[in-house]
Every structure is written in structure tokens, then in C-alpha cells.
Backbone bond lengths (Angstrom), bond angles and torsions (degrees), N, CA, C in turn:
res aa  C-N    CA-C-N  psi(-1)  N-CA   C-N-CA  omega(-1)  CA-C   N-CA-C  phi
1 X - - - 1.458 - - 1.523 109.74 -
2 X 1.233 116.80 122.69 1.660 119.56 174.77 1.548 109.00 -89.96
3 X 1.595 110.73 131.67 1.078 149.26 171.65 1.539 111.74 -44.42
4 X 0.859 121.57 126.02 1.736 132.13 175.26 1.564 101.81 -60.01
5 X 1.321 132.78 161.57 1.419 115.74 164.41 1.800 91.87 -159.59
6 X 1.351 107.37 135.02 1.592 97.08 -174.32 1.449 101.29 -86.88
7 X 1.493 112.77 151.83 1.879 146.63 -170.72 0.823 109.98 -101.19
8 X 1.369 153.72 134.32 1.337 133.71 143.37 1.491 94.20 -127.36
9 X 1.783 94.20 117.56 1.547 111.89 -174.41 1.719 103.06 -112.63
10 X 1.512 119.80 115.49 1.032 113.51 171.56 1.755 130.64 -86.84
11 X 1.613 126.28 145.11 1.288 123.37 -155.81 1.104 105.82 -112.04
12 X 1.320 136.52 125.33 1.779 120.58 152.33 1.229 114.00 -137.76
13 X 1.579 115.01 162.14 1.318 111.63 -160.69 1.920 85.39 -143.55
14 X 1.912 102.01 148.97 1.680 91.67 160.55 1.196 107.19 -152.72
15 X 1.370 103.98 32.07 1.891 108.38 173.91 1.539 110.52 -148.86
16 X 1.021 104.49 153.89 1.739 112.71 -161.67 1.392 101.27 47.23
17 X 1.420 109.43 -172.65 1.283 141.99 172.06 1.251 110.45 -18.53
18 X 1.645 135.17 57.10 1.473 133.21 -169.58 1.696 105.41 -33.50
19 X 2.007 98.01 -65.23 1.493 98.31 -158.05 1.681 105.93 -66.82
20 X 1.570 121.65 -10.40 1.611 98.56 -175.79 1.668 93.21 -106.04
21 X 0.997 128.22 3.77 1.738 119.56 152.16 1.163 110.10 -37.18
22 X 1.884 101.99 -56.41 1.650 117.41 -160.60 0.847 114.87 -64.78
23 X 2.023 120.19 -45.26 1.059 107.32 -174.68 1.964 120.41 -98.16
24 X 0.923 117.39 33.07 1.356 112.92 148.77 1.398 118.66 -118.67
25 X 1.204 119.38 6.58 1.758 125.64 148.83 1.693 110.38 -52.96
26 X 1.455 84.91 -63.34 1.733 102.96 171.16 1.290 94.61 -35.14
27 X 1.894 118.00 -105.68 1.163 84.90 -150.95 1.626 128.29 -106.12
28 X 1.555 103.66 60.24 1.327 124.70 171.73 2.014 109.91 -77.71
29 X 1.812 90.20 -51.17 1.299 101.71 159.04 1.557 120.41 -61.33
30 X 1.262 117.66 -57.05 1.331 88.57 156.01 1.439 173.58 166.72
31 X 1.169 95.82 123.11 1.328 141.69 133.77 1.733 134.81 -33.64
32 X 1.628 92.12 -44.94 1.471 97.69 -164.23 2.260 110.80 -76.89
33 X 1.027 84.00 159.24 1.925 88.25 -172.98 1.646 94.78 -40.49
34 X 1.488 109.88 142.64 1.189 105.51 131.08 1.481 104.11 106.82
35 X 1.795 101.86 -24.26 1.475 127.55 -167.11 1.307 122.93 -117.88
36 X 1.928 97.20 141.50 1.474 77.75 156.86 2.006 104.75 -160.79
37 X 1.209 110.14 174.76 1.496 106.12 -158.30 1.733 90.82 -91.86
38 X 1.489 114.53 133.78 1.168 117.54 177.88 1.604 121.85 -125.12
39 X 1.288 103.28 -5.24 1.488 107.76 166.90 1.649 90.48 -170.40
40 X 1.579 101.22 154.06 1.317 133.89 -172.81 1.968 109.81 -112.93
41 X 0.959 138.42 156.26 1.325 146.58 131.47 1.508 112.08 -80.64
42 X 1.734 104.95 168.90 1.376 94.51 -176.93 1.200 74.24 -104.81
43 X 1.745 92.39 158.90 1.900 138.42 153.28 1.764 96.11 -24.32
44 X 1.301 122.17 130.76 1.257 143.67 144.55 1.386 137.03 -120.59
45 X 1.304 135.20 121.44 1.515 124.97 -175.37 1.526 116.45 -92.12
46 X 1.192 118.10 121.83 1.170 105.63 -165.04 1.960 122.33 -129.37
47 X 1.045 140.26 148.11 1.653 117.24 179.43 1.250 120.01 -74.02
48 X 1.227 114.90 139.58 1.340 112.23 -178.59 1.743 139.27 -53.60
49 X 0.475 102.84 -169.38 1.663 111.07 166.57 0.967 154.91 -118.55
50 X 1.375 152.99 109.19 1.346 133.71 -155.77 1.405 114.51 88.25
51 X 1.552 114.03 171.37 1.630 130.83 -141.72 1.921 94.62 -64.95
52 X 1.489 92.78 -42.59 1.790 110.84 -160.91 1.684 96.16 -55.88
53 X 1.610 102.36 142.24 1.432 109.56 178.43 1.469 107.35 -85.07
54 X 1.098 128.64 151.53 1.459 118.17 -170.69 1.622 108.49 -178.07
55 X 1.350 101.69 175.50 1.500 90.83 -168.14 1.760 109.64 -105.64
56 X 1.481 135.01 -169.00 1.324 113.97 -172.34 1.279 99.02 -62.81
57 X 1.951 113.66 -151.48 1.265 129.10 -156.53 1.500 86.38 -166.08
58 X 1.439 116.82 128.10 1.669 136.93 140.74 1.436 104.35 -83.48
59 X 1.519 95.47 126.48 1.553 121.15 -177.74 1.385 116.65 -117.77
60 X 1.262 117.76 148.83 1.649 118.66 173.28 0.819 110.20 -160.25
61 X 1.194 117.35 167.64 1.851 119.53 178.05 1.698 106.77 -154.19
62 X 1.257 113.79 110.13 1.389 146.00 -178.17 1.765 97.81 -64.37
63 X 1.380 118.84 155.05 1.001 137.55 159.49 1.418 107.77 -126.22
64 X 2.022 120.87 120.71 1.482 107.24 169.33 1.242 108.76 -133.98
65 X 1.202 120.80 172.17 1.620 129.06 -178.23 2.084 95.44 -109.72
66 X 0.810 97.36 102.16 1.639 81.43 173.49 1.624 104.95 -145.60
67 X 1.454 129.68 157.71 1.349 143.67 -135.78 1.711 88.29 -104.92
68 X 1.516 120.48 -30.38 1.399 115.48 -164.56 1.214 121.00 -91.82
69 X 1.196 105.96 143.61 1.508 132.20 -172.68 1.480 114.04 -50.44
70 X 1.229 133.23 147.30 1.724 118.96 -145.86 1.389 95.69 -92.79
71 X 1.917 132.36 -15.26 1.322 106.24 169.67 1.700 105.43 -86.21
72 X 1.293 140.31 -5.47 1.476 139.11 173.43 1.744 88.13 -58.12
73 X 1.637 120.76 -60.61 1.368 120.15 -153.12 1.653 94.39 -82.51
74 X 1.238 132.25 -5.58 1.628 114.87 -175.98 1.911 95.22 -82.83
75 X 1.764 104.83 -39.05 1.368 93.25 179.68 1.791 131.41 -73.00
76 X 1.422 92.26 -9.96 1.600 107.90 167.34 1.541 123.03 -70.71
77 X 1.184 98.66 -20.79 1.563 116.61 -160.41 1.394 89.12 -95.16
78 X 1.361 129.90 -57.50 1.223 109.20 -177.10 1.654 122.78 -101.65
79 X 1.481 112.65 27.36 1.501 106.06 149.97 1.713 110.29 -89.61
80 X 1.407 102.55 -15.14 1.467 90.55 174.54 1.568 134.39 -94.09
81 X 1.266 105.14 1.00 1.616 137.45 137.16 1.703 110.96 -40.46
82 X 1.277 92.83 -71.79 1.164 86.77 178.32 1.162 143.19 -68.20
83 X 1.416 117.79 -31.76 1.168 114.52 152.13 1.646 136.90 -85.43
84 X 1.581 94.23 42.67 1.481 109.48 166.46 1.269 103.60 -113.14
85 X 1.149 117.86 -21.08 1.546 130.24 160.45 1.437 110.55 126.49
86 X 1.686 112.41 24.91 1.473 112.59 -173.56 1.838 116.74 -80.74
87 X 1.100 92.81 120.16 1.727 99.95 174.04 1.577 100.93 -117.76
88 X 1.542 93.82 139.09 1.292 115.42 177.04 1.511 134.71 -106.73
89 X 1.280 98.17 115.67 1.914 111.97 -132.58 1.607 88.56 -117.27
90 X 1.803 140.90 -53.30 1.233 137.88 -168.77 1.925 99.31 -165.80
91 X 1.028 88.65 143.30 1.412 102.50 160.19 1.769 121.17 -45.48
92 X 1.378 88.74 106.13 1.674 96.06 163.67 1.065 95.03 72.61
93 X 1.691 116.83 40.05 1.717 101.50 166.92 1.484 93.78 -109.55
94 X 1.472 99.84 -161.82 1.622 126.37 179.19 1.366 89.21 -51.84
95 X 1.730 109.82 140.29 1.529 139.06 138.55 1.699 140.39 -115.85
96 X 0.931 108.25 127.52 1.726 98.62 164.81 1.561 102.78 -55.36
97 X 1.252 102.40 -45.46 1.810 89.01 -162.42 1.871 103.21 -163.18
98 X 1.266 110.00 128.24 1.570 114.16 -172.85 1.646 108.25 -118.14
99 X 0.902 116.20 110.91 1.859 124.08 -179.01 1.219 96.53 -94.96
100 X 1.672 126.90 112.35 1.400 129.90 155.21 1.591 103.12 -109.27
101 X 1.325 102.00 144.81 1.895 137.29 163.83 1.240 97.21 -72.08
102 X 1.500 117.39 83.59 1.819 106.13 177.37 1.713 103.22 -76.75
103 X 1.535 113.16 -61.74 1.276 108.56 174.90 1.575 109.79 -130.13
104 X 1.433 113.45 164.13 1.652 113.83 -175.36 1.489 88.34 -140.23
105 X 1.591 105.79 97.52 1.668 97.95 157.09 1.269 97.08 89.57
106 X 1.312 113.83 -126.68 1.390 152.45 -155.03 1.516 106.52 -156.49
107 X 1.093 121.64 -15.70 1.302 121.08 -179.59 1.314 113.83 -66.26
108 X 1.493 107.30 157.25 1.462 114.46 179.82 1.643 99.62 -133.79
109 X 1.330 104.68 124.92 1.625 117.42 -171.68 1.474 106.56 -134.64
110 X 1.357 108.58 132.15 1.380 122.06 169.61 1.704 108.55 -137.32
111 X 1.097 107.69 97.16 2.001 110.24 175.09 1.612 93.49 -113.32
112 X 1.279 123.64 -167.68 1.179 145.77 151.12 1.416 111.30 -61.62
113 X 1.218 132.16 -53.68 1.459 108.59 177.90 1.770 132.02 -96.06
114 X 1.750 104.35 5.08 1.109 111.25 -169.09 1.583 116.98 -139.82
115 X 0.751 150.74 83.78 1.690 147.88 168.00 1.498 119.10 -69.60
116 X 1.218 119.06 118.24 1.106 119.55 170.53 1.565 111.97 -145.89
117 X 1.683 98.26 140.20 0.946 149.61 37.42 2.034 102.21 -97.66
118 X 1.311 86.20 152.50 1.966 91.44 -157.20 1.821 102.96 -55.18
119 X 1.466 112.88 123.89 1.322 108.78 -172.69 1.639 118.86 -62.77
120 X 1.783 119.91 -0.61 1.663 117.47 178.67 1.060 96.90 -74.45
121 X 2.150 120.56 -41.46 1.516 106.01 -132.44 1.722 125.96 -60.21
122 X 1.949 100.12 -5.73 1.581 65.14 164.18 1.615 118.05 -119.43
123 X 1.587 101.35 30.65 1.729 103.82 144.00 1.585 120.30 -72.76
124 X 1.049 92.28 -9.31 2.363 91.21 -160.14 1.654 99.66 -91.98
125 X 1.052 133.72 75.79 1.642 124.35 170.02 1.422 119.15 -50.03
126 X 1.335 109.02 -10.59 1.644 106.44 159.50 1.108 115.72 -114.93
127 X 1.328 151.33 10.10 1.517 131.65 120.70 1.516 110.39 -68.98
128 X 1.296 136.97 -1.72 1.439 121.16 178.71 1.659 99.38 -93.66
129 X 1.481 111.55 -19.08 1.843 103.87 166.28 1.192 108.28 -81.74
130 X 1.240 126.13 -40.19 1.945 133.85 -179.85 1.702 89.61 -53.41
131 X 1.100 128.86 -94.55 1.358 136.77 -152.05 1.583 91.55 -37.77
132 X 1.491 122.47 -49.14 1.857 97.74 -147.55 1.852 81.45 -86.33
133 X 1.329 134.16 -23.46 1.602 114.63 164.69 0.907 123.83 -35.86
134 X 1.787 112.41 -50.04 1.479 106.18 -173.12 1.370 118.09 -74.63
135 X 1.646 116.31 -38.84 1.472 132.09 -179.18 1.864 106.08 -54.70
136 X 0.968 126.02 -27.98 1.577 131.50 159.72 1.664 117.36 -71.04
137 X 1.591 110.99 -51.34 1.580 96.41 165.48 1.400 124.26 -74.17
138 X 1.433 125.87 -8.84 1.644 132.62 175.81 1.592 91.17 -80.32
139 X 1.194 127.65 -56.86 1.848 106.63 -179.79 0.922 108.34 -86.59
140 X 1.173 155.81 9.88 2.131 147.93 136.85 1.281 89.62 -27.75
141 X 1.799 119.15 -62.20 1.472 126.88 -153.90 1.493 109.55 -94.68
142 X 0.878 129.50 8.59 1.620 133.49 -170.03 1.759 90.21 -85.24
């Protein structure tokens, strides 16, 4: 039997339909085996980042309990990118929709396609308010 392990996958979107990017990330995540979404942050708009001109960004950061292994969920994460219609054209440009692995567990992962714990989060001052939101509604319920 595989072990639950809590996710906190952060979302942002800054083209088309920000808020329905978000919400079929939501529940694209889930949706997926194994998973399921157990606490939310609220919606934030935020400026972007980096050289590329661009417009703001709706941000969120999901809390999930799910059984799969963090490269099963990195490749989940980004077919559902894609089928928000995200193509990947340059660093830190425009997205329909961006799925980051902020943290998995307790684990500490470094491969080629995945780092965790996510090497921005402590550039992002709004995933560092998202994460401790959620980390307060995960022990309400503990």
C-alpha cells in the first residue's frame, strides 16, 4: 500500500482565461490516480518576473495528498499544461498555465527534470504567503 504524502503544487496563469486556467489545474490535479486536492490558497495577482514583458499572473498554491511518485506527478503536471494550451517558447515568458512541485513531503529531490524543494521559493513572496496559508489549514485538520 503506498503512503499518502502531502504536495504543495503551485499554479499561475497570464494569458487567456487566468481564473479558468486555474481552475481546471485544480481539478485536473484532482482528478489524477491516487490524488486528491485538500486545501487551496486564495487567488493572488501578481507581476511577473523576469526580462520578458508580459502581463500580471494569477497565482495559487494547491495542497494534495496523493500516492504518486513526484516524477509520475511532474509528468501529470505538465500534460495538464498542456492541455491548457501551454507551449513552451522562452524562459519566464507568457503562460496559459505553469504547474510547479514547490514541496513533496519532506523529500529532497534533485534529477534533471525536477528539484525539490522548488529552488525560487524563497524568491516568490507569494508562494512564501500561499505555502504558510496552506501549512496553517493542513494543521487546523491534523
Amino acid at each position: 500500500m503506498s503512503t499518502h504524502e502531502r504536495v504543495y503544487v503551485a499554479l499561475g496563469s497570464n494569458l487567456g482565461d487566468r481564473a479558468a486556467h486555474l481552475a481546471a489545474a485544480r481539478a485536473g490535479l484532482g482528478a489524477l490516480p491516487g490524488t486528491r486536492v485538500t486545501a487551496m490558497s486564495q487567488v493572488e495577482e501578481t507581476a511577473p518576473i523576469g526580462p520578458v514583458r508580459q502581463g500580471p499572473f494569477l497565482n495559487q498554491m494547491v495542497l494534495l495528498e496523493t500516492t504518486l511518485e513526484p516524477d509520475e506527478l511532474l509528468e501529470h503536471c505538465l500534460a495538464i499544461e498542456r492541455e491548457e494550451g501551454r507551449v513552451r517558447r522562452e524562459r519566464w515568458g507568457p503562460r496559459t498555465l505553469d504547474l510547479d512541485i514547490v514541496r513533496f513531503g519532506d523529500r529532497e529531490i534533485a534529477t534533471d527534470a525536477l528539484t525539490v524543494p522548488h529552488p525560487q521559493l524563497t524568491n516568490r513572496p507569494f508562494w512564501q504567503r500561499e505555502l504558510a496559508e496552506l501549512e496553517a489549514l493542513a494543521h487546523a485538520h491534523d
